[in-house]
N, C-alpha and C positions, 0 to 999 in steps of 0.2 A: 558875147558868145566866145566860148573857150574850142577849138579842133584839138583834138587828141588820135595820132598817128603812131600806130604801134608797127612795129616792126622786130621778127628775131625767134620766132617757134619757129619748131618742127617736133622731127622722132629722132628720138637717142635713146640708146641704151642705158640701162641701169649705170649708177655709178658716173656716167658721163656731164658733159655741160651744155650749158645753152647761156646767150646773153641777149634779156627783153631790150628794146627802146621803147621811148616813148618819147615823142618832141608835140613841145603845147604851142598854137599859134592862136592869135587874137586877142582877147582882153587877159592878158597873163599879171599883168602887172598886180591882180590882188589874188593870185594862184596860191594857196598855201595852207597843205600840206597838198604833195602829191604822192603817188603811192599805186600798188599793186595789189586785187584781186583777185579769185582766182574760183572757176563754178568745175565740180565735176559731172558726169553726167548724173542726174537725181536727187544731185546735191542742190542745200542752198549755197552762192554767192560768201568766201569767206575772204577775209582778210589773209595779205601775206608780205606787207611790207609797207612802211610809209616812210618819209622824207620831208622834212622844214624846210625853209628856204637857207634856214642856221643850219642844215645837216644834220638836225637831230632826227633818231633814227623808230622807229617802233615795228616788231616783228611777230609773227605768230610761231607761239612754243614751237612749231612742228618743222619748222624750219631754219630756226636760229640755228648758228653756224655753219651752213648750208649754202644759205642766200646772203646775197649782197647789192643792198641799196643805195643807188650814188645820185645825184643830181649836179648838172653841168645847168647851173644859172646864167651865163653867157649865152647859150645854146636852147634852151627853157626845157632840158633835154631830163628823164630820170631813165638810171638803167638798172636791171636787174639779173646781176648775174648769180647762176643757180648754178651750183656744183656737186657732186655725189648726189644725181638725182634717183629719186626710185619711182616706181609705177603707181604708187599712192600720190603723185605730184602731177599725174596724168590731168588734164582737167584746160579749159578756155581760160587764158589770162586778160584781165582787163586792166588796162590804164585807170589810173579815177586821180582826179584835181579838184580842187574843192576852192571854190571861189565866198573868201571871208568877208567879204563888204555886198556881194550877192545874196550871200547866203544858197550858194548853187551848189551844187554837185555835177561832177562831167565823166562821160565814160566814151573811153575809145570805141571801137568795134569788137576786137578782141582779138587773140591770135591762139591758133591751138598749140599746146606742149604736151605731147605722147611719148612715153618714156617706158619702153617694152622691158619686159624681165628678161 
């Protein structure tokens, strides 16, 4: 079993920033890729960032150059910092790790990011 603890929403203004955590405890050791989701309300569940254990990186169009995906592998830690945010970006952010020798999938709780105009 994989724990995924998220930490780092809130409300900010348009244009403002925010920085996700997300630190994985447990069976880590076959965690790979991990990465950021994100649901608004009505919406489905999309993608909005992922991370290799190598740092390679994959983002959704809507937020390239924006967001920035890091992963601290000492720390089993990935962060997500989001800059010039807009209110289209409103929405519950979920942690997800994906276990390749399980064949699992893992999600944090979530954490809200509200980003007023």
């Amino acid at each position: 079993q994989v724990q995924l603890v998220e930490s780092g929403g809130g409300l900010v203004q348009a244009g403002g920033s925010l920085r996700l955590s997300c630190a994985a405890s447990g069976r880590i050791f076959s965690i790979n890729p991990m990465g950021w989701y994100r649901q608004a309300p009505g919406k489905q569940r999309e993608l909005v960032a992922t991370v290799t254990r190598l740092r390679t990186t994959n983002y959704a169009e809507s937020v390239k150059g924006r967001f920035t995906i890091s992963r601290d592998n000492t720390k089993d830690t990935v962060y997500l910092q989001m800059n010039s945010l807009k209110p289209e970006d409103t929405a519950v952010y979920y942690c997800y790790a994906a276990d390749i020798v399980l064949h699992r999938n893992y999600w944090g709780q979530g954490t809200q990011v509200t980003v007023s105009s």
